[in-house]
RONUKE-600678 format. One record per residue (C-alpha): residue number from 1; residue in one letter; x, y, z. Coordinates in pm, 1 decimal, decimal comma. Example, Ala and Ser with C-alpha at 12.3 -4.5 7.8 and 13.67 -1.06 7.14 Angstrom:
# RONUKE-600678
1  A  1230,0  -450,0  780,0
2  S  1367,0  -106,0  714,0
//
This chain:
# RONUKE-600678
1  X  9973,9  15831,7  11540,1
2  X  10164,7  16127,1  11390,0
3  X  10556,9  16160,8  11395,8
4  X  10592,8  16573,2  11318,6
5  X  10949,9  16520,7  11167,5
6  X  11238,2  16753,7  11184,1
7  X  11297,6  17131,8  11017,1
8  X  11051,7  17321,8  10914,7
9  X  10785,0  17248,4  10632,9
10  X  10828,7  16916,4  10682,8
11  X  10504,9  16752,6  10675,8
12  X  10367,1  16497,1  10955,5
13  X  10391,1  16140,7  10850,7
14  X  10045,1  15919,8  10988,6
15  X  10161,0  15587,7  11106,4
16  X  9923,6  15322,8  11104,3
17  X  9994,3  14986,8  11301,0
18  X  9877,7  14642,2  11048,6
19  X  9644,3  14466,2  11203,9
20  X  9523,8  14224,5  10888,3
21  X  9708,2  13874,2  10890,8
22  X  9874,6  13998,2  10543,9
23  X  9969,7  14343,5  10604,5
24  X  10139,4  14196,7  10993,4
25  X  10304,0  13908,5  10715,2
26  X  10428,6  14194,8  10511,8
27  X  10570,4  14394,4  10801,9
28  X  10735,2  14095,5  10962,1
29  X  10941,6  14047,6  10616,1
30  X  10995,0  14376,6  10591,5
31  X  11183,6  14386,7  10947,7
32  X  11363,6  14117,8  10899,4
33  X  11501,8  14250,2  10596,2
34  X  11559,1  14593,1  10761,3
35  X  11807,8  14376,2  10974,5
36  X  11964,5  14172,5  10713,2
37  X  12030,1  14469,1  10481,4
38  X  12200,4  14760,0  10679,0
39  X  12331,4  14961,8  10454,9
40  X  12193,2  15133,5  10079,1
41  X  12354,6  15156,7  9726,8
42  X  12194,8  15485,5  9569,7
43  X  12245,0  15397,1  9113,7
44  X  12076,6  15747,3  9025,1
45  X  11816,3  15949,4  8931,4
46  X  11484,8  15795,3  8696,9
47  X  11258,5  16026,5  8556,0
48  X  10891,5  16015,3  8469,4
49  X  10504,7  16252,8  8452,0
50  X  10316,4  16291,2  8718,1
51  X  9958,4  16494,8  8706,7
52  X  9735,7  16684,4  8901,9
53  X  9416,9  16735,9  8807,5
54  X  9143,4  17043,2  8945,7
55  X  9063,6  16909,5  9321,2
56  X  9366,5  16652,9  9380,6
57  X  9473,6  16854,5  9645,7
58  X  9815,8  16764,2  9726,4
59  X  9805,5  16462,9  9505,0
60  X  9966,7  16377,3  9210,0
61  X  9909,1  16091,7  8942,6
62  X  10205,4  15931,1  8728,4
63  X  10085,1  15939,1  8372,7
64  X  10468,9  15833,3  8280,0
65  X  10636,7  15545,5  8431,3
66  X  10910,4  15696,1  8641,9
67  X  11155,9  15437,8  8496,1
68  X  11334,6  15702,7  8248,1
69  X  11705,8  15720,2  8239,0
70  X  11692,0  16116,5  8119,4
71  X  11503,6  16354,2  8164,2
72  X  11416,4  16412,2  7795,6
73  X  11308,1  16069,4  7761,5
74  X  10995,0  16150,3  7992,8
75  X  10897,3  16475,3  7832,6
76  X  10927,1  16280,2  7476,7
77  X  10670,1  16022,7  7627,4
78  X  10437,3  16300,3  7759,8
79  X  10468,4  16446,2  7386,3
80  X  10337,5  16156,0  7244,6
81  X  10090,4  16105,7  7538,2
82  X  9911,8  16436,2  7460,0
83  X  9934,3  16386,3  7077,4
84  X  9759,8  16052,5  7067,4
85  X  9493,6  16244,1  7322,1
86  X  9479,5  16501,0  7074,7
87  X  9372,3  16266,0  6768,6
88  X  9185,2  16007,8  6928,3
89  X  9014,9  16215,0  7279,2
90  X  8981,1  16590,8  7164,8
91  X  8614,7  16653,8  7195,4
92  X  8618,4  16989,2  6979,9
93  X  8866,1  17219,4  6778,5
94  X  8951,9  17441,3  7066,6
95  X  9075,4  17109,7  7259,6
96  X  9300,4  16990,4  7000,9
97  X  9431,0  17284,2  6922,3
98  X  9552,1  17364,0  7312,7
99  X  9643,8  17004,0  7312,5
100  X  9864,7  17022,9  6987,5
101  X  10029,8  17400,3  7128,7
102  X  10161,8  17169,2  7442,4
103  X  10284,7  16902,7  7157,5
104  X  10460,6  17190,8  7000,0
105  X  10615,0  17339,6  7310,0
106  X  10734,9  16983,8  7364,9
107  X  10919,2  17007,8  7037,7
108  X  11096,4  17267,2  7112,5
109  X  11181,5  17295,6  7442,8
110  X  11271,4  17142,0  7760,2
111  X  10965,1  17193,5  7904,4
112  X  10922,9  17002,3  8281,1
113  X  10617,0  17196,5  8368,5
114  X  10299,8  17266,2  8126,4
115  X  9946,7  17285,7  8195,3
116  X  9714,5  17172,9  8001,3
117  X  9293,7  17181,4  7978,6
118  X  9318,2  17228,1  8380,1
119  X  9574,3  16918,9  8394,8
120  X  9904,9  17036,6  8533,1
121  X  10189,8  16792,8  8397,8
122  X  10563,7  16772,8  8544,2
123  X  10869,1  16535,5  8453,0
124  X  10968,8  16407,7  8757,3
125  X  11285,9  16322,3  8975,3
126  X  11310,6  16002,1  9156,3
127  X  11577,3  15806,1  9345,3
128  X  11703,4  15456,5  9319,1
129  X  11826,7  15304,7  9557,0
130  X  11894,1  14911,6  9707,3
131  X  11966,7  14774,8  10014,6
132  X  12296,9  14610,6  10054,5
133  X  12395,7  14372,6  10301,2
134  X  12743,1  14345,3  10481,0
135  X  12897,0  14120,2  10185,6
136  X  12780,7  14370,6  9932,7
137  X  12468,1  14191,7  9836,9
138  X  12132,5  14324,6  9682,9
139  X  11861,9  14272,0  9829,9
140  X  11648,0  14001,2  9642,4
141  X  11273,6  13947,5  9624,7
142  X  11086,4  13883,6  9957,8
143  X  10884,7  13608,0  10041,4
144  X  10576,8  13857,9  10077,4
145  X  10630,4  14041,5  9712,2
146  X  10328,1  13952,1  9498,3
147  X  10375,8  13667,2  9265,7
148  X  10132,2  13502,5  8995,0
149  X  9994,5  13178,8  9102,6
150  X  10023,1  13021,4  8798,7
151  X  10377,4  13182,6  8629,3
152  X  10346,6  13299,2  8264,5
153  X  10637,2  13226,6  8067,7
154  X  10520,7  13350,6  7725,8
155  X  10695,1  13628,9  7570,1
156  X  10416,0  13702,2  7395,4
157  X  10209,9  13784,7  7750,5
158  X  10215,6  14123,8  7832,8
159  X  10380,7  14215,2  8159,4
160  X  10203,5  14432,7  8413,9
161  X  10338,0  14819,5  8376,1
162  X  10534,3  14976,1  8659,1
163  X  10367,2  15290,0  8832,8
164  X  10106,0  15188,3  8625,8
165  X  9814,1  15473,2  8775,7
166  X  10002,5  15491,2  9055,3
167  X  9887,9  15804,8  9273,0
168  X  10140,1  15990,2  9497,4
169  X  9942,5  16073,1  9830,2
170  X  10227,3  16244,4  10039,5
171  X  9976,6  16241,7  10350,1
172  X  9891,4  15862,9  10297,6
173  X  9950,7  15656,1  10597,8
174  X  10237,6  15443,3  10644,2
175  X  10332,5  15142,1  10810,6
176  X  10617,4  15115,6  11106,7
177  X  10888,0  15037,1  10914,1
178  X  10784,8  15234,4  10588,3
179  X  10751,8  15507,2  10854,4
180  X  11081,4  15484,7  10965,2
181  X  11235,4  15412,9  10606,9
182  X  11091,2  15748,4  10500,6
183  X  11216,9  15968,6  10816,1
184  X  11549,0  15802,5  10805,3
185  X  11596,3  15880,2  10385,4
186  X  11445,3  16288,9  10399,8
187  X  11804,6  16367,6  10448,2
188  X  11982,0  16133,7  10188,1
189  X  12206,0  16362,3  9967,8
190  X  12536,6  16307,0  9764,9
191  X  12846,9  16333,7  9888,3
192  X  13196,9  16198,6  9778,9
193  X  13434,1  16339,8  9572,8
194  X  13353,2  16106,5  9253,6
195  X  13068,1  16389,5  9254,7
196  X  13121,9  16705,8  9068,4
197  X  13065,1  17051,4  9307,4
198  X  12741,1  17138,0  9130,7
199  X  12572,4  16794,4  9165,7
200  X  12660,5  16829,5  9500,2
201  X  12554,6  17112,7  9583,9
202  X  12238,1  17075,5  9408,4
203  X  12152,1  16789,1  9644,1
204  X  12221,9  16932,5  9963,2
205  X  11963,9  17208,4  9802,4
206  X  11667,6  16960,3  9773,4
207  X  11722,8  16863,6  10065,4
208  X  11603,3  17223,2  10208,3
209  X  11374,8  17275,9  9920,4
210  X  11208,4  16973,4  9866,0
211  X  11271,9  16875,7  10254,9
212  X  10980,4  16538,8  10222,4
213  X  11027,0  16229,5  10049,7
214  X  10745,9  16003,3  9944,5
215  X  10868,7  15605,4  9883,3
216  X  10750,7  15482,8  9546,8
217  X  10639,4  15086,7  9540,0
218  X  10948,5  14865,6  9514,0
219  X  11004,2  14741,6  9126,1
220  X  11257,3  14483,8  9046,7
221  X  11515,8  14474,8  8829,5
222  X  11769,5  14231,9  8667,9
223  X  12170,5  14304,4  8870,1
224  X  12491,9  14171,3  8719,7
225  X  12875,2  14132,2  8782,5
226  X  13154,0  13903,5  8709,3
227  X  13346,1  13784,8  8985,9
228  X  13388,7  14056,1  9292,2
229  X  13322,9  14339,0  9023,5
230  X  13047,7  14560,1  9129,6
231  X  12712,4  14495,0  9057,7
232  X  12571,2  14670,9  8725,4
233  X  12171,1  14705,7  8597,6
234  X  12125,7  14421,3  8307,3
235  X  11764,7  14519,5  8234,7
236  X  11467,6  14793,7  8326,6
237  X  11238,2  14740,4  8593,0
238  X  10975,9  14534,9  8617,6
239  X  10652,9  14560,1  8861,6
240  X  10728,4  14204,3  8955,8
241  X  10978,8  13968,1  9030,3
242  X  10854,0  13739,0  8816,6
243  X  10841,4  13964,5  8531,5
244  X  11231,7  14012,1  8623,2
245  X  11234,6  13646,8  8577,8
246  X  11096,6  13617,8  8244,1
247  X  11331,6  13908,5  8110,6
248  X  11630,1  13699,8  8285,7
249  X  11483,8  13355,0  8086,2
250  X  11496,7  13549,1  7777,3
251  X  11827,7  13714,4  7792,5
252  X  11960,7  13331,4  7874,6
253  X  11781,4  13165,6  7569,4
254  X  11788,2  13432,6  7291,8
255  X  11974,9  13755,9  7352,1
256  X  12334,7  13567,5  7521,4
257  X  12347,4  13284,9  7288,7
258  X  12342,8  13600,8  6985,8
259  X  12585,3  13789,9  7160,7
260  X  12813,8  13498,3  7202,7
261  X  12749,8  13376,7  6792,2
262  X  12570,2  13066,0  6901,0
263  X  12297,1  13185,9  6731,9
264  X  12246,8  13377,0  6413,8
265  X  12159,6  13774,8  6508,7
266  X  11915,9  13731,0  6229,0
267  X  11774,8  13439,0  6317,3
268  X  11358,9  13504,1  6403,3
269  X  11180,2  13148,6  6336,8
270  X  11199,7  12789,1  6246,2
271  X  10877,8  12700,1  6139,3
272  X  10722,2  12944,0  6323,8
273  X  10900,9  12886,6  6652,9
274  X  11100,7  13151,6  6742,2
275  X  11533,2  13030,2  6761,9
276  X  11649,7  13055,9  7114,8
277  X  11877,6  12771,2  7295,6
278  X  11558,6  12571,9  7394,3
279  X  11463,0  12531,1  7009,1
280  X  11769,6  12440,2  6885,9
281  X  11876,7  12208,6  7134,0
282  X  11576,0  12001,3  7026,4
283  X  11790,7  11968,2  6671,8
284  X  12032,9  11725,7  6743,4
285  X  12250,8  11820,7  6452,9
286  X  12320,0  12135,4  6634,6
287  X  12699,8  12194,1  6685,4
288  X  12651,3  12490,2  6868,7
289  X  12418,5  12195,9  7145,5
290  X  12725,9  12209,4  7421,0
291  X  12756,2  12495,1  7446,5
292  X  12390,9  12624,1  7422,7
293  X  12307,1  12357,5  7670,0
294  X  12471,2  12593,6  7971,0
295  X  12254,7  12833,0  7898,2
296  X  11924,3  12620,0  7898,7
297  X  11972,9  12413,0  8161,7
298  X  12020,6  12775,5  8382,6
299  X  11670,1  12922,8  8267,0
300  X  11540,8  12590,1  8323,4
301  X  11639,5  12579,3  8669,3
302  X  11520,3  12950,8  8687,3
303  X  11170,4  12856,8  8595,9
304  X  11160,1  12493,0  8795,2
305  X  11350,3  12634,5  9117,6
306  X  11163,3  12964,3  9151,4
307  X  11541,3  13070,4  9123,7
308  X  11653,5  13455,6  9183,1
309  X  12021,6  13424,7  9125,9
310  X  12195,0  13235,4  8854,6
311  X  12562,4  13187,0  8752,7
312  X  12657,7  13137,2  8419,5
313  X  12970,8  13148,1  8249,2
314  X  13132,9  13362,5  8575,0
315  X  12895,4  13610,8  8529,7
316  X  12642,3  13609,4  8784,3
317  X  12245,0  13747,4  8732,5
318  X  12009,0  13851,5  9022,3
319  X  11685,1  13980,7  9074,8
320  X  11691,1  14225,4  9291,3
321  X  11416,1  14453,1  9443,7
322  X  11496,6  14855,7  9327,7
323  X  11312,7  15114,5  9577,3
324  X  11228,7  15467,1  9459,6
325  X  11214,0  15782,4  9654,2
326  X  11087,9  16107,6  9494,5
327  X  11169,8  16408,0  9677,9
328  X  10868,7  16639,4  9800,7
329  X  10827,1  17014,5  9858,8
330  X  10540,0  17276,3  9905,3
331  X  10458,5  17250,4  9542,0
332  X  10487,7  16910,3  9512,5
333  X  10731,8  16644,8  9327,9
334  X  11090,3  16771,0  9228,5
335  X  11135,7  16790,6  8901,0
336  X  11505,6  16724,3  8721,1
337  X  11800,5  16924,6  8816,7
338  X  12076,1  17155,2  8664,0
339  X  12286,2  16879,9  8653,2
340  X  12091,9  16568,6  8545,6
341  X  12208,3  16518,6  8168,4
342  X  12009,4  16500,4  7927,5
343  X  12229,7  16220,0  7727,1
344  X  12167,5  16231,8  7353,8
345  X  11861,5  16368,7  7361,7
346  X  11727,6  16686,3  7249,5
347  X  11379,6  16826,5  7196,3
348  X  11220,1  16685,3  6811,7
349  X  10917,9  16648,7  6631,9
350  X  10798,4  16300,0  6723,9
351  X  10481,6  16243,1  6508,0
352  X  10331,1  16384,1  6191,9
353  X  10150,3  16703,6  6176,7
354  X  9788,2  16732,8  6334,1
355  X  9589,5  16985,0  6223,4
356  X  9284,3  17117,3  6448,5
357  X  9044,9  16938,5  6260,6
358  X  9218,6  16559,4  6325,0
359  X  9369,7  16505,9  5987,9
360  X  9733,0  16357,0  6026,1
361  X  9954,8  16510,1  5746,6
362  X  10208,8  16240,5  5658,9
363  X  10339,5  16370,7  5346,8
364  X  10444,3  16711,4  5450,4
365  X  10822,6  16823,0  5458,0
366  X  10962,5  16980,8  5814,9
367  X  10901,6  17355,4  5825,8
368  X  11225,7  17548,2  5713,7
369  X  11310,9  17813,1  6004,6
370  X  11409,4  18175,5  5852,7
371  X  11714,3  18145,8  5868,7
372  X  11720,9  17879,5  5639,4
373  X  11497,0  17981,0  5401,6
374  X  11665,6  18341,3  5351,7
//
């Protein structure tokens, strides 16, 4: 069935009723956490790339994992997208050379919309939100989230990539309660006065300009505080709670230890085993064991136990689900705002020179501009 929606342009959202023993398993834990967790925490914008290609229709494609912070940061990694393409994928001279004009443009500017050999490429804007429950909780992991049946704990094992070819179908069907979660958020804007008057503004805006919002899979990330202090991001997100795990096990073993001075910041091996708690409580001349011991035995338990929350020290570490929302209009994803900073970060050359025959020039000094060179 079709729900037309509210206000005009607003697209109609299919609805489409599980019927497979999984997908009815999946929207039974989803309603039961629709009840548990009544209320959302929006954290911010993320930024990523999306593409659309000659004959997606309405479709777009993230090429760029909308996991950014700023805006630049997603328009650096489309930079470096398009010059790898250009010196490993360019079939011909007149390829690389409208590949390498993007790179330049990139450079320069604070480009969020370029197209490029028929590919159209934009940065863009997504929401994060949580659900919260009455005590302030996140919401953690569900019993129906995707887990590995056999958990890898190696560092060395590469964790699966979030958005990774993800492709953003506003007219895809939806279940119930995604159906509901996605009428119920197309009029989500900022308000408060911890909000300056053009942020504000510029959200009731996409809310008329941009008046759909297509949900984004759920991600996980890694949620701290100390005591009743409110909860803050400890890590990125992960396309799994397991790979929210690991992070969690290795900020336990290796990075707190270091920040504390347990452990040497320099420390990298002992006989080829990387120093972490775990490796040097096996010395028992230690005299850091005691206290390195707390931290241990609480990745331990968060490997044995299947754990999502651990205390340690006060300070208490959860994995919590993150949800996405990127607003939608009649020309497709928004893109950043006015107002979104850009941080730090400024247009730069990001890679050597590549000339239209392939040839990397790694030697060459940075062009002087005119003004410089008068």
């Amino acid at each position: 069935m079709k729900h037309e929606g509210v206000g005009p342009g607003v697209r109609p959202v299919t609805v489409r009723v599980p019927v497979e023993p999984v997908e009815a398993a999946v929207e039974a834990d989803a309603r039961d956490a629709a009840v548990r967790g009544d209320r959302l925490a929006v954290r911010g914008p993320l930024f990523g790339v999306a593409a659309q290609g000659a004959g997606d229709g309405a479709c777009w494609r993230v090429v760029v994992e909308v996991m950014h912070g700023y805006p630049q940061q997603a328009r650096d990694s489309l930079n470096s997208r398009l010059w790898f393409r250009a010196k490993d994928e360019a079939k011909n001279r007149v390829e690389r050379r409208a590949l390498l004009d993007a790179v330049t443009r990139l450079e320069t500017e604070p480009v969020d919309d370029l197209t490029v050999l028929g590919t159209r490429y934009r940065v863009v804007r997504a929401e994060e939100y949580m659900a919260m429950d009455a005590h302030g909780g996140t919401e953690m992991p569900r019993a129906t989230d995707p887990e590995p049946l056999t958990p890898d704990w190696s560092r060395r094992s590469r964790h699966a990539k979030v958005d990774d070819g993800l492709l953003l179908d506003p007219d895809a069907p939806l279940s119930p309660l995604a159906a509901v979660e996605r009428l119920s958020l197309r009029t989500l804007a900022y308000t408060g006065a911890r909000f300056p008057a053009d942020v504000l503004a510029e959200s009731a805006h996409a809310v008329e300009s941009h008046p759909d919002v297509l949900l984004m899979p759920v991600a996980f990330r890694i949620v701290e505080r100390s005591g009743d202090e409110p909860w803050t991001p400890g890590g990125g997100l992960m396309a799994t709670a397991h790979d929210a795990r690991r992070l969690l096990d290795f900020d336990l073993v290796w990075w707190r230890p270091r920040e504390q001075g347990l452990i040497p910041q320099h420390a990298e091996t002992i006989d080829g085993v990387s120093v972490d708690a775990r490796t040097l409580l096996a010395e028992s001349t230690d005299p850091a064991a005691g206290e390195l011991a707390v931290f241990a035995e609480a990745a331990d338990r968060l490997r044995t136990e299947h754990l999502n929350e651990v205390v340690v020290q006060g300070r208490t570490s959860r994995i919590c689900r993150a949800r996405r929302l990127l607003r939608w209009g009649p020309d497709g994803p928004e893109g950043p705002r006015p107002s979104d900073s850009s941080g730090d970060h400024a247009p730069a050359v990001l890679h050597p020179r590549l000339d239209e025959d392939g040839t990397i020039h790694f030697d060459e000094e940075p062009a002087e501009d005119d003004d410089a060179a008068s």
